[in-house]
DRENTIZA-451058 format. One line per field, with one value per residue: residue in three letters; x, y, z of N, C-alpha, C in turn; residue number from 1. Coordinates in steps of 0.1 Angstrom, whole numbers, plus 5000, padded with zeros to 4 digits. Each point is the difference from the previous one (the first is absolute). Layout:
N
code c(ALA,...)
n_u c(X,...)
n_v c(Y,...)
n_w c(Z,...)
ca_u c(X,...)
ca_v c(Y,...)
ca_w c(Z,...)
c_u c(X,...)
c_v c(Y,...)
c_w c(Z,...)
pos c(NUM,...)
//
This chain:
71
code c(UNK,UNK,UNK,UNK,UNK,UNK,UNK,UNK,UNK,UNK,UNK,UNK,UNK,UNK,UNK,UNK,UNK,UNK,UNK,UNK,UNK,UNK,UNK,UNK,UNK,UNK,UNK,UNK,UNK,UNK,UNK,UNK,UNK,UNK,UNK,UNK,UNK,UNK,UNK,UNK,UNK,UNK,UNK,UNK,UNK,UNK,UNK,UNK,UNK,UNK,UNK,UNK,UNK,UNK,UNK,UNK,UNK,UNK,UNK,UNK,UNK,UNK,UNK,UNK,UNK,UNK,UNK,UNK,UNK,UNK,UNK)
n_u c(5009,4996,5006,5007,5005,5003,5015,5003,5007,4986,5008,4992,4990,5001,4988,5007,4989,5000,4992,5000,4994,4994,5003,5001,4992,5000,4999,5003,5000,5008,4990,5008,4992,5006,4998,5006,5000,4998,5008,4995,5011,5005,5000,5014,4997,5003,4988,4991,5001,5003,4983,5006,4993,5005,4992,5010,5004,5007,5010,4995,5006,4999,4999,5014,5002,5006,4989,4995,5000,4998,4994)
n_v c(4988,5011,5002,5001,5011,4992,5012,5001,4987,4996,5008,4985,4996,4987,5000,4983,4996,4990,5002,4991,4985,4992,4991,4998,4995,4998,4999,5014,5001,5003,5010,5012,5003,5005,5009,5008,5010,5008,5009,5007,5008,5007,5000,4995,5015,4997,5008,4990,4997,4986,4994,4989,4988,4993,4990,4995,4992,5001,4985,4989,4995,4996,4989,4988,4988,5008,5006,5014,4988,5000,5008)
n_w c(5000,4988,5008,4994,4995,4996,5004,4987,5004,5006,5011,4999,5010,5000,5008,4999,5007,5010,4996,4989,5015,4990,5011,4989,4998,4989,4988,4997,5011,5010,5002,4993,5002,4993,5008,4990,5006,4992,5007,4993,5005,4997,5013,5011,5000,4989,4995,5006,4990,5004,5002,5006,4993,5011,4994,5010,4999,5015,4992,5011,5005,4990,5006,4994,4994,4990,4990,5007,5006,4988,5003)
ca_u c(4991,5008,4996,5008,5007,5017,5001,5009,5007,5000,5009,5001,4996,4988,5001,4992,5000,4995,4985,4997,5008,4988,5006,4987,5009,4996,5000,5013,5006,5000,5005,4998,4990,5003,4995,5010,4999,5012,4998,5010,4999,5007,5010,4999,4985,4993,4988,5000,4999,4992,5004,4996,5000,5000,4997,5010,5000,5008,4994,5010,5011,4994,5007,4999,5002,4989,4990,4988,4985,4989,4987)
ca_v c(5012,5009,5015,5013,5002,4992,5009,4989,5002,5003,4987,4997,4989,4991,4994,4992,4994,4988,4998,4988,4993,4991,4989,4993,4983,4991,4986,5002,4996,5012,5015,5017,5011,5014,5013,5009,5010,5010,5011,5007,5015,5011,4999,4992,5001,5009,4992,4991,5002,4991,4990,4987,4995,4987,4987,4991,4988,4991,4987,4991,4993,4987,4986,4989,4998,5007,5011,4997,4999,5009,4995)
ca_w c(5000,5004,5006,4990,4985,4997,4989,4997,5007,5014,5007,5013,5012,4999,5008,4999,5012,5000,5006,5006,4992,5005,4992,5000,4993,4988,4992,4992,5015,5005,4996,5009,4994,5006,4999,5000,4997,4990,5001,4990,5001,4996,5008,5011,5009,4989,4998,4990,4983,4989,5011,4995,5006,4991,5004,4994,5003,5001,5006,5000,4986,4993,5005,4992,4982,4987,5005,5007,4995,5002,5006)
c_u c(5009,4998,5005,5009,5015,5003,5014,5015,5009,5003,4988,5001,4995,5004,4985,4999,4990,4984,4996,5011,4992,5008,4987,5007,4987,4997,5019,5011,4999,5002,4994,4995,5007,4992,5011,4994,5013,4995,5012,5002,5008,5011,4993,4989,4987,4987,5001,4996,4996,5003,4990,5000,5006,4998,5011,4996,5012,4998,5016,5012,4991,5011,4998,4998,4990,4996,4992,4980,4989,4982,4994)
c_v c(5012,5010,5013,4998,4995,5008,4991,5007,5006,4984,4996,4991,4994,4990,4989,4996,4985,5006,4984,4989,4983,4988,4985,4981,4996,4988,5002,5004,5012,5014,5007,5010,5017,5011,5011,5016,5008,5018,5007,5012,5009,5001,4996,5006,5010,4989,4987,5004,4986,4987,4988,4987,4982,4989,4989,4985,4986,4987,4996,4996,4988,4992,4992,5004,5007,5011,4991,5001,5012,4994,5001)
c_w c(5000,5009,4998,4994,5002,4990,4990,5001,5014,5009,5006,5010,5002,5017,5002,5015,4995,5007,5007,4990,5006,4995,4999,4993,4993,4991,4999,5011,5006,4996,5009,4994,5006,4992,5000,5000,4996,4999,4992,5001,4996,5006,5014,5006,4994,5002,4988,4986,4999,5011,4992,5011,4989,5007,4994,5004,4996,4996,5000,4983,4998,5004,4996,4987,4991,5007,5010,4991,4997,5002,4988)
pos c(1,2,3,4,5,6,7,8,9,10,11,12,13,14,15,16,17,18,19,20,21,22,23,24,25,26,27,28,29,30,31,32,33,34,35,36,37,38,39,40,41,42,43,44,45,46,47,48,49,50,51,52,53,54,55,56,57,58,59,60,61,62,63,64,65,66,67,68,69,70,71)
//
């Protein structure tokens, strides 16, 4: 989302924090569901310009021979 103007070529900051982090287990084995938020600014204490969010999702390494099965 933007919230103001990114002038070009302007320095800036981006600070990600961990919101959440949900470890759940499946068909396809264990994972982690994270929530990242991303604040983008102009400088270290200038107002935010462009914040976001992201849904990641960890899994385990696939173990043993070949690919892992798909459903």
């Amino acid at each position: 989302q933007f919230e103001g103007i990114v002038e070009p070529g302007a320095r800036l900051v981006r600070r990600s924090r961990l919101v959440s982090a949900v470890p759940k287990s499946g068909r396809s084995g264990h994972m982690v569901f994270c929530t990242v938020a991303h604040e983008i600014r102009a400088t270290s204490g200038g107002p935010v310009l462009i914040s976001e969010q992201q849904d990641i999702v960890y899994r385990e390494a696939h173990q043993g021979p070949g690919l892992a099965p798909r459903p």
